[in-house]
C-alpha positions as CSV (number, residue, x, y, z in Angstrom):
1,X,-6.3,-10.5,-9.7
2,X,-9.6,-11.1,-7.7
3,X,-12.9,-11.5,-9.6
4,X,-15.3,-9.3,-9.8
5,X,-17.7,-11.2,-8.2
6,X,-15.4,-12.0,-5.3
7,X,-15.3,-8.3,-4.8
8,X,-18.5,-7.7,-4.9
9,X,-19.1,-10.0,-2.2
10,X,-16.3,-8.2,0.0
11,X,-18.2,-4.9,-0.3
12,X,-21.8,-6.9,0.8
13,X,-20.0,-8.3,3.9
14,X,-18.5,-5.3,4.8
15,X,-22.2,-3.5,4.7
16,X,-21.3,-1.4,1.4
17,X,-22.9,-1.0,-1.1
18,X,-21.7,-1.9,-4.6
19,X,-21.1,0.8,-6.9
20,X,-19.3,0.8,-10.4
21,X,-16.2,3.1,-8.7
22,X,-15.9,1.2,-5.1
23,X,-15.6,-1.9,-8.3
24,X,-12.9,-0.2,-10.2
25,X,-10.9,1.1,-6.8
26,X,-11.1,-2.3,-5.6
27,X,-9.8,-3.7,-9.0
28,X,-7.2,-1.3,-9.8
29,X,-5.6,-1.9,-6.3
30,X,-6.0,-5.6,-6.5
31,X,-3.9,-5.1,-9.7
32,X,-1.2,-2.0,-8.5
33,X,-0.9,-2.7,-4.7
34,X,1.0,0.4,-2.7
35,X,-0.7,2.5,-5.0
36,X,-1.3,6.5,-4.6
37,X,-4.7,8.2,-4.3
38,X,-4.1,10.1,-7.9
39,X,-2.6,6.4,-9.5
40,X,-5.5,4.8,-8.5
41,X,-8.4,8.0,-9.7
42,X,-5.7,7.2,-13.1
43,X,-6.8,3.8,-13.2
44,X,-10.1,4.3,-11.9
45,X,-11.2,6.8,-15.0
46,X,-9.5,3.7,-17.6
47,X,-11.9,2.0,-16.9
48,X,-15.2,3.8,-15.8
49,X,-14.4,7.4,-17.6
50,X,-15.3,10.8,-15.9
51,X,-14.9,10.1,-12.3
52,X,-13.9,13.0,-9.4
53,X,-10.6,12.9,-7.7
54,X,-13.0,13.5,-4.5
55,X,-15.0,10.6,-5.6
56,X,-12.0,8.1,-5.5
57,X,-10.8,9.9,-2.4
58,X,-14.3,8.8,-0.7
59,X,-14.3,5.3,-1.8
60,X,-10.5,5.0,-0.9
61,X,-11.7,6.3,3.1
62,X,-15.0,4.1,3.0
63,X,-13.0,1.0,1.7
64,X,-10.1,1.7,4.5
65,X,-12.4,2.3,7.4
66,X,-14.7,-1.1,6.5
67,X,-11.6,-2.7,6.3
68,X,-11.4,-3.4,2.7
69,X,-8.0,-1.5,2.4
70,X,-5.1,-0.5,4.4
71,X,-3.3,3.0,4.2
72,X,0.4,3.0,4.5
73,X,2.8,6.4,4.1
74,X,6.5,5.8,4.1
75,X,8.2,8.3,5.3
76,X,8.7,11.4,2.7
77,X,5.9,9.4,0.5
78,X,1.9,10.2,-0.2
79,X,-0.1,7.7,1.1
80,X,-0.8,4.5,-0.4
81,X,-3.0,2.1,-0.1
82,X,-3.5,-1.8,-1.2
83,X,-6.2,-4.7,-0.3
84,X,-3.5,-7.0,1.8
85,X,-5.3,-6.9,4.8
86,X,-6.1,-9.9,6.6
87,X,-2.7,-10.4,7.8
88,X,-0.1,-8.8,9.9
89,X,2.5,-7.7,7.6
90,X,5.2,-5.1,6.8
91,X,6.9,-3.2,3.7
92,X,10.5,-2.6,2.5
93,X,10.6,0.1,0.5
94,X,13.8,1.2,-2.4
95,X,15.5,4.0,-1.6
96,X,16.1,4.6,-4.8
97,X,13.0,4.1,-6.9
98,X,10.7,3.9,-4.2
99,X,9.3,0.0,-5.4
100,X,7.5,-1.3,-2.4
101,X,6.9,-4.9,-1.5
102,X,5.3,-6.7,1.1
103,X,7.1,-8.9,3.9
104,X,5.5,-11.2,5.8
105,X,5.5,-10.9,9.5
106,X,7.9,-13.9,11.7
107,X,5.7,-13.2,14.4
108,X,2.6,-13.0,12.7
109,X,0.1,-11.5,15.0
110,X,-0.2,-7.7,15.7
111,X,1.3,-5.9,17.4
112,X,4.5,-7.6,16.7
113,X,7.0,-5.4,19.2
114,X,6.2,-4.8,22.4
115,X,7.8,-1.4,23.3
116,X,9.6,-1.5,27.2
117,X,7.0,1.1,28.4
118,X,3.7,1.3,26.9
119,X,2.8,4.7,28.9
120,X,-0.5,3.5,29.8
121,X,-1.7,2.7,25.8
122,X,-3.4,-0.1,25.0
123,X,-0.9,-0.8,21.5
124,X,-3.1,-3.0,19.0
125,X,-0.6,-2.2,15.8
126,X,3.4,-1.9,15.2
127,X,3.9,-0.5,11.8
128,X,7.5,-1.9,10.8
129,X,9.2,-0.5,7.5
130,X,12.0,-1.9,6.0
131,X,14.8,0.4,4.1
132,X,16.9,-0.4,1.1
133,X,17.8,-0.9,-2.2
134,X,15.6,-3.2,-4.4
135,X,18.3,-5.9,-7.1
136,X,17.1,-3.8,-10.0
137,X,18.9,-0.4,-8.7
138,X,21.7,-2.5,-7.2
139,X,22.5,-3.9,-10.4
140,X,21.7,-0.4,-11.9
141,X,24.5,1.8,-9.5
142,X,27.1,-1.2,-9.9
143,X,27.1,-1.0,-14.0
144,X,27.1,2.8,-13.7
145,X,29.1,3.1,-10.8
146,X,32.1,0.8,-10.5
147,X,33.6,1.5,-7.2
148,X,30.0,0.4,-5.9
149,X,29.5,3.5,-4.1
150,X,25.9,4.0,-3.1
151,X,24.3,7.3,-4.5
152,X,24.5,10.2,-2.1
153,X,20.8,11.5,-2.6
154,X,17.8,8.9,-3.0
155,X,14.9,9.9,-5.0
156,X,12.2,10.5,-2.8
157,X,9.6,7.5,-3.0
């Protein structure tokens, strides 16, 4: 986990200001990356108490547009956010228990695809998501399901 003091000097060069819940945001994402808005306020109030839902939902937009965080939302998933952002990089996400994990990119530099007509956009970012099942539910469906047959409805993530 970052230090505090590292974080504090993320907000300064990003122009924020330091406050006690841009802190505990920043912290609690450094800890639980591809977390939710509501897991986050969770963590948030551990540490600092009474603090708004509104409150984290402001920090979380500030921090994303200064470039603190990124947002990601996997399809038929909330939003989530995490503080890997100095790289170009993508997500695989279970099916099943909706874990996601971050894969780094073999090209490295965004956008990583080119598309064969561009329509006139200029195309800065390529948001790649990767679909499957992570070794813990494998392992899970093959002990409780001997002919290895994948379940027929994923929980949604």
């Amino acid at each position: 986990m970052q230090d505090r003091q590292a974080l504090v000097q993320q907000l300064g060069e990003a122009g924020m200001r330091v406050t006690a819940p841009r802190l505990a945001v920043l912290e609690v994402l450094a800890e639980h990356p591809h977390s939710t808005a509501d897991v986050v306020a969770r963590g948030v109030r551990e540490q600092l108490g009474a603090v708004s839902t509104q409150t984290v939902y402001d920090v979380l937009r500030s921090c994303t547009e200064n470039g603190l965080l990124r947002s990601i939302e996997p399809a038929g998933s909330a939003v989530r956010y995490e503080t890997r952002t100095a790289d170009n990089h993508h997500h695989l996400v279970c099916r099943t228990c909706g874990e996601i994990v971050d894969i780094d990119c073999v090209v490295g530099q965004a956008p990583c695809l080119v598309p064969d007509d561009d329509h006139g956009y200029t195309i800065d970012e390529a948001e790649v998501t990767f679909w499957g099942q992570c070794p813990r539910c494998r392992a899970a469906a093959s002990n409780s399901n001997p002919s290895n047959v994948k379940p027929s409805t994923p929980k949604p993530v």
